[in-house]
N, C-alpha and C positions, 0 to 999 in steps of 0.2 A: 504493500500500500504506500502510496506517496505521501503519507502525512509527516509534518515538520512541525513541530519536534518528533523526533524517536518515540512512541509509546515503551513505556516498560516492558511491559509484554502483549502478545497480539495472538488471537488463538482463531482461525480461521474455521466459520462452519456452513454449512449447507444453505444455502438458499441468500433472496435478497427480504427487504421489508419492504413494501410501494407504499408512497406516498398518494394519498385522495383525496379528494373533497372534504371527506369527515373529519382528518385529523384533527389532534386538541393535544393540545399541551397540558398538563396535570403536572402541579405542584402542591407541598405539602401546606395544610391549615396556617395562615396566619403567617408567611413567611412573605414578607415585601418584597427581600433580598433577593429570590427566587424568582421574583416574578419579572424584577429589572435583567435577569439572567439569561429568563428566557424571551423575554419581548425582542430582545435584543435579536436574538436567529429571527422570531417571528415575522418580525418587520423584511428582512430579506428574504424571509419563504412568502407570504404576502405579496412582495412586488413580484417577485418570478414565478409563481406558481398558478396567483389568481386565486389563489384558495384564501378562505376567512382565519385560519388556524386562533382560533380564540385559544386563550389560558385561561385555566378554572384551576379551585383548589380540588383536592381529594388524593384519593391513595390509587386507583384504576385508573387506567384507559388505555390509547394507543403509544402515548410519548409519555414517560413519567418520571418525573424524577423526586427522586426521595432522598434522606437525610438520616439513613440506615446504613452507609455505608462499614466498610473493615474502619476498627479505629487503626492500623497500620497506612492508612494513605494518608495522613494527618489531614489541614484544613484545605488544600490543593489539590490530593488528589481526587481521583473518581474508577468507579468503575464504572463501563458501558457493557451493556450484553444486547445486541441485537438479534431477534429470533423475525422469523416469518413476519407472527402478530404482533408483536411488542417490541419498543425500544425504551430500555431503562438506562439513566444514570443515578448512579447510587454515590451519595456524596457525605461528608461529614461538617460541610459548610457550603455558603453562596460560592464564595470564593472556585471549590472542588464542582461546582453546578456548571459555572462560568465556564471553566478549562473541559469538561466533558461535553460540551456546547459547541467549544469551538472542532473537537477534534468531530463530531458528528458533523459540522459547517463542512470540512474537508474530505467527509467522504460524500457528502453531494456533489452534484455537478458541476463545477466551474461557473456555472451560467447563474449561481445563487449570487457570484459577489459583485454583478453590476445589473443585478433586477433584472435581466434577461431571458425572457420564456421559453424553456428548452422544449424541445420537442416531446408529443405525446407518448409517454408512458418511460421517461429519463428518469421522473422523480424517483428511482428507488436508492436504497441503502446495501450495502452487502452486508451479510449476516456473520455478525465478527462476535469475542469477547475479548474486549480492550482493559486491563487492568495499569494504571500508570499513574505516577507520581512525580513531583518535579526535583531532582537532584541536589538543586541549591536553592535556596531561601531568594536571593537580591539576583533579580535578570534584570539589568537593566540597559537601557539607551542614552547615550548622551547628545543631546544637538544643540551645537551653538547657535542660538542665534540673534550675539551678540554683533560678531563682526559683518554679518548678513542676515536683516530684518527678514526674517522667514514669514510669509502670510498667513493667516489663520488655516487656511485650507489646506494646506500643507502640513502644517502640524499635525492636525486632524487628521489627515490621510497615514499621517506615519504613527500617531497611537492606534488607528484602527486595525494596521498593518500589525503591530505589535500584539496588540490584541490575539490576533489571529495565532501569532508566534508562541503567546505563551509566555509572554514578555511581561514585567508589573511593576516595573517602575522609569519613567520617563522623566530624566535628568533635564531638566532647563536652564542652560547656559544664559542668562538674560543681562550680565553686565560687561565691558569690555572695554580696553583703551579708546576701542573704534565706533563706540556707539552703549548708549545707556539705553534699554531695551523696556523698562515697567515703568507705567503710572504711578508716582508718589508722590500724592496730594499734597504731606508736609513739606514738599522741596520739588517745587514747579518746572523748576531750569532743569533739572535733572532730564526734561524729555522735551521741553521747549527748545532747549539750546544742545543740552547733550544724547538728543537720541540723534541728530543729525551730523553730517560730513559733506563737506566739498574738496574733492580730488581737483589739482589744480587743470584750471581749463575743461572741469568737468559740473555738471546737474547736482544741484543739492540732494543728496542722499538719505533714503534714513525710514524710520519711525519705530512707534514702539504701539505694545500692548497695553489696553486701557484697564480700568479694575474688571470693565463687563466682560472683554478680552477673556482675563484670566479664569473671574468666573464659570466662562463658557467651556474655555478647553480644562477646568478641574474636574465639571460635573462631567462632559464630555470620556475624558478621561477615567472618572468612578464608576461608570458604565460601564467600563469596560475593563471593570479589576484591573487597575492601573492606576498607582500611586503618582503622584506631581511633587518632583523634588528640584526646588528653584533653587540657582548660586548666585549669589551678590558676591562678589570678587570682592578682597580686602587682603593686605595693605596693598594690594598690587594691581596690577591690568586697570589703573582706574581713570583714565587721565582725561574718558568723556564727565564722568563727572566733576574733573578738576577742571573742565573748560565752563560746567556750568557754574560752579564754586570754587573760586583759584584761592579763598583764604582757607582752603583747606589742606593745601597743600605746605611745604617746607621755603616755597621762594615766592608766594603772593603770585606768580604766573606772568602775562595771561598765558592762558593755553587755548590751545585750539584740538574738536575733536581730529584724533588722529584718522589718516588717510593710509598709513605705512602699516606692514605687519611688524609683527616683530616684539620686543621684550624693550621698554619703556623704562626710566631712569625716573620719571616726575609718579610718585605714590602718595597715598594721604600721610601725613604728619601726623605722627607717632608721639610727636611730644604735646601735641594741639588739645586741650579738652574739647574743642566746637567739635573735633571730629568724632569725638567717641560722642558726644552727642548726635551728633547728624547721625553715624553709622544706627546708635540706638531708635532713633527714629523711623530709617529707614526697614530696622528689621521688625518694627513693632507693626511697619502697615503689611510687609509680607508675612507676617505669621497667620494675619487677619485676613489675608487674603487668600492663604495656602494651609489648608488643614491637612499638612503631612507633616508626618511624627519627625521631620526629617529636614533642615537646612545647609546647604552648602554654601560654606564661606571661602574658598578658594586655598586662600595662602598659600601660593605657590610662585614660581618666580618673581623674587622681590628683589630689583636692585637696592642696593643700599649707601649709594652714593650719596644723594641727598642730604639723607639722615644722617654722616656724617659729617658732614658739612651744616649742620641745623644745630641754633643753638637751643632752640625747643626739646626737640630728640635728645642732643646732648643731655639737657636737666635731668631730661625723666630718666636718662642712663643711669645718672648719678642720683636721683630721690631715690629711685627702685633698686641700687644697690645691684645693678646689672654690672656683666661683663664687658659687652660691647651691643652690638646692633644687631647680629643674632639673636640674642636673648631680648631685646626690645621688641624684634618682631613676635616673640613667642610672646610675650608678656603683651603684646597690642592681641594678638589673635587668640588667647587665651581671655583675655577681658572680653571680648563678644560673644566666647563660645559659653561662659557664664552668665552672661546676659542670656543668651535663648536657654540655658539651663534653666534660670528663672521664670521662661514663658514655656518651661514645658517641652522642650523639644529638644532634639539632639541633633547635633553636629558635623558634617562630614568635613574634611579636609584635604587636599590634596598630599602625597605622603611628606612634601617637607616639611610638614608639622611634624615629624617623628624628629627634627634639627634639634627641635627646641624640649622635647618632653612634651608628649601632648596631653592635654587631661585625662580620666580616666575615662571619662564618658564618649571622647571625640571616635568616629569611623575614618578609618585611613581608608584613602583609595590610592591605591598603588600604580604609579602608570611608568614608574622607571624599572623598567625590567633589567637591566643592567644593576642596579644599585639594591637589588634584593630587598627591598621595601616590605616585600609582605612576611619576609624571615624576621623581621626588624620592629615591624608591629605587631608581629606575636609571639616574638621575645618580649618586647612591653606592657605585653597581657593586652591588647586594643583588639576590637572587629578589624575586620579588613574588605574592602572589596576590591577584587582585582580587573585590572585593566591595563593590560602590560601594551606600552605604545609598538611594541614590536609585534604585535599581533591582532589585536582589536580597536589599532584608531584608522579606521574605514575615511578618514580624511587622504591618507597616502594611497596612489597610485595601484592598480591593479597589477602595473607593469613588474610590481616585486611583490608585494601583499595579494596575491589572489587568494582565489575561494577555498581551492586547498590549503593554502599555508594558515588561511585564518580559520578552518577544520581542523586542523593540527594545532591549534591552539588546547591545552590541557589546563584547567582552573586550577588543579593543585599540583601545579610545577611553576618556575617562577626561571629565568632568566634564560640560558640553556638549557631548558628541560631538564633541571636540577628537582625532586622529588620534596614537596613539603612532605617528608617524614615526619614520625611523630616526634622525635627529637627538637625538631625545629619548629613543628606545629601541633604543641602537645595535647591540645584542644580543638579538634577541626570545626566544632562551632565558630570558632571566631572567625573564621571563611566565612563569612556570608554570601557569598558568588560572587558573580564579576556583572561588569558594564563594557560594553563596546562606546567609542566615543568619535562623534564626526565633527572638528573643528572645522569652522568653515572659511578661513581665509581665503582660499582659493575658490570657494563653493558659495554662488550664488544657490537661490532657491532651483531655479532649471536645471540645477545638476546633483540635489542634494539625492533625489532618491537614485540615479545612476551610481553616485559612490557608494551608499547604503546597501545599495541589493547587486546582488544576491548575497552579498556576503555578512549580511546582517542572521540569512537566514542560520547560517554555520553557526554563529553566538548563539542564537535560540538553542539549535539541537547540541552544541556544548554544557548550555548552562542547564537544561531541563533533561534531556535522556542520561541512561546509564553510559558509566565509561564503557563496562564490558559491550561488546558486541561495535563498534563504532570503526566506522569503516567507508573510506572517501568515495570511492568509486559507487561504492552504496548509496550515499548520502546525496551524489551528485544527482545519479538517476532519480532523485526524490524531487530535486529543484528541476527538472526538466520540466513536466505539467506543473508545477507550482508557478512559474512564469505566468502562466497562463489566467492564474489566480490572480498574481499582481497586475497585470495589465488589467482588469477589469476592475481591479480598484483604483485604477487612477495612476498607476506606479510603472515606471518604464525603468527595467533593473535594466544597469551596464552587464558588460560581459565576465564572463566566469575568473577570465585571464588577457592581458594583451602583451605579446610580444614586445622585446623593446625594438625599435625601428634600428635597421641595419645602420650602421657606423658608415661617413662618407670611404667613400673608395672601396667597400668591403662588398663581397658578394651577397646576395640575398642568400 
């Protein structure tokens, strides 16, 4: 079967189930959860079928799903058993409902994912039992789209894609040197002045997401068991909002939003009270706006020129009884990460918060695969999620990063296919899985889903199927009709692999 993720296990039996006129969805008494889980297929069997498929509560019918499932598939997984008469998924949460939803989405016909009336008597199902659970806790996605205002419609299109995958946490890149991305009522300039950019000789650039914006794509996104984890970048990447607020910087400014890619020198000031206020401010309206257990603060490439040269910085080196400016940066990024302590929520980081000691509460995300970051934050007792830029930032080129090499990517191995043993990972709880991540300097919106796919699909069947059995040539033939799937959602995947272009002089 071409379903993506892997199932756990797949037990193949006689016969198909047909789809008719009468179908009805059956969920258990009193279960709302259930019912968003299932509307959810409904509405895309609806347009393509023509049929009414209403949902009703009760324990019978033709499609039913129930909340009796093994307690060994924890809240994720599900079993499906399809016979002739009946298709059940057996679930021990919404969550385990969702994911046995999607994997019966993909044994229909292709023609369900753009409302498309397939021919008479397609509707059927083959007669499977599906037992499957997902492998790591944290799938997730990262999309900037700091440096490239990505449209609403697009976003949209890529949680729904996620959805499909198996996918349940969707990273929001929203701040950057090159453009301030979210509405923040208490600091106006922030999207007046700094969601925008003018390339020289070139059209004013730019915009950002409004609160209704976000609102949209949260619920959008809780539809579709799929967490919204937003980063506000600090002390670093920040220099569109030092174009809106240059007293927040270490030289009064001006600046201007950046045009250039690249690792920036001008950061908020470290020694500034106005700035741990603004920052407070600004995380007080994304908490309000973002009901996940979950914020990313960035901290991660921070030049520190500046702040040597600050006699701001300087002071607080010397009130706080710091070292130098490494430890200023910890002690700035450690004061925020306590402030969302306070509003209840926890903290992600980029790993060079491991430089400084990170708190106990902070999530390292790892993306130097080189520098053994995930050894390093579980030697520190920290979660970790991994995302080693040598294998899953889907920003870089097919011409080295293809589908295979990002299939051959292993969530518990870490630089050279070095083995998180238990020595080094005495706790594999603290894995919480990995994230793929698509920066997008290079990547307007016209070309985000060509990077992304297919090799976004590899992440999915890494982070959710079993290691045993995993197997490329396998895997491929699975994304062959899945194409087929994204094209009708909107999504035009790049190629599997592209040669690099022969060298002048050199034969083809």
């Amino acid at each position: 079967m071409n379903l993506i993720p892997r199932p756990s296990k797949v037990e193949f039996l006689p016969g198909v189930f047909t789809l008719t006129r009468e179908a009805v969805f059956v969920v258990p008494f009193g279960m709302s959860g259930f019912h968003t889980s299932v509307e959810f297929l409904a509405v895309k069997l609806r347009a393509a079928t023509g049929f009414p498929w209403p949902v009703r509560e009760g324990s019978t019918g033709p499609i039913v799903i129930t909340e009796d499932g093994p307690t060994d598939l924890g809240q994720e997984g599900y079993l499906l058993e399809v016979t002739p008469a009946q298709i059940k998924i057996r679930t021990r949460g919404t969550r385990g409902a969702f994911y046995g939803l999607q994997t019966l989405r993909q044994l229909l016909p292709a023609a369900i994912e753009g409302g498309e009336k397939a021919p008479a008597g397609a509707w059927t199902v083959p007669c499977v039992r599906i037992e499957d659970r997902p492998r790591f806790a944290w799938r997730g996605f990262m999309l900037d789209c700091a440096r490239h205002y990505q449209p609403l419609d697009l976003v949209k299109r890529t949680i729904e894609a996620m959805a499909a995958l198996k996918l349940n946490r969707f990273h929001w890149h929203l701040t950057e040197d090159q453009g301030w991305r979210l509405e923040i009522k208490r600091w106006p300039k922030l999207t007046s002045v700094g969601s925008w950019r003018t390339p020289a000789g070139g059209a004013r650039y730019g915009g950002f997401y409004t609160h209704a914006d976000v609102k949209e794509i949260v619920a959008f996104a809780a539809a579709r068991s799929i967490e919204v984890v937003p980063e506000i970048e600090l002390p670093g990447h920040c220099v569109a909002a030092l174009a809106a607020y240059p007293e927040l910087s270490c030289t009064g400014g001006p600046f201007q939003v950046q045009t250039e890619w690249g690792i920036h020198k001008d950061v908020y000031c470290a020694g500034n009270d106005k700035v741990v206020e603004f920052l407070e401010g600004v995380l007080s309206e994304v908490v309000e706006l973002f009901p996940s257990a979950y914020i990313h603060l960035g901290a991660d490439e921070v030049p520190k020129d500046r702040w040597k040269a600050c006699p701001k910085c300087q002071a607080r080196i010397k009130s706080e009884k710091l070292k130098d400016e490494h430890e200023l940066q910890s002690w700035f990024v450690h004061r925020m990460i306590r402030f969302l302590t306070g509003k209840s929520r926890r903290a992600i980081c980029w790993d060079e918060i491991l430089e400084g000691g990170p708190p106990q509460s902070v999530i390292v995300q790892a993306w130097r695969a080189n520098e053994k970051a995930v050894s390093k934050a579980a030697a520190a007792g920290r979660d970790v999620i991994h995302s080693p830029y040598s294998h899953v930032y889907l920003n870089e080129p097919p011409t080295w990063m293809d589908l295979k090499h990002v299939h051959s990517w292993e969530p518990t191995e870490e630089g050279e296919h070095t083995a998180l043993t238990p020595a080094v990972l005495p706790d594999p709880a603290r894995l919480l899985g990995g994230e793929a991540c698509l920066w997008t300097e290079g990547c307007p919106p016209e070309r985000v889903a060509l990077q992304a796919f297919p090799r976004l699909l590899a992440v999915a069947d890494n982070l959710w199927s079993p290691a045993a059995g995993k197997d490329f040539a396998e895997f491929q033939a699975r994304t062959v009709s899945y194409r087929d799937r994204l094209a009708r959602m909107g999504i035009t995947a790049g190629p599997d692999r592209i040669e690099e272009p022969p060298k002048r002089g050199a034969t083809a």
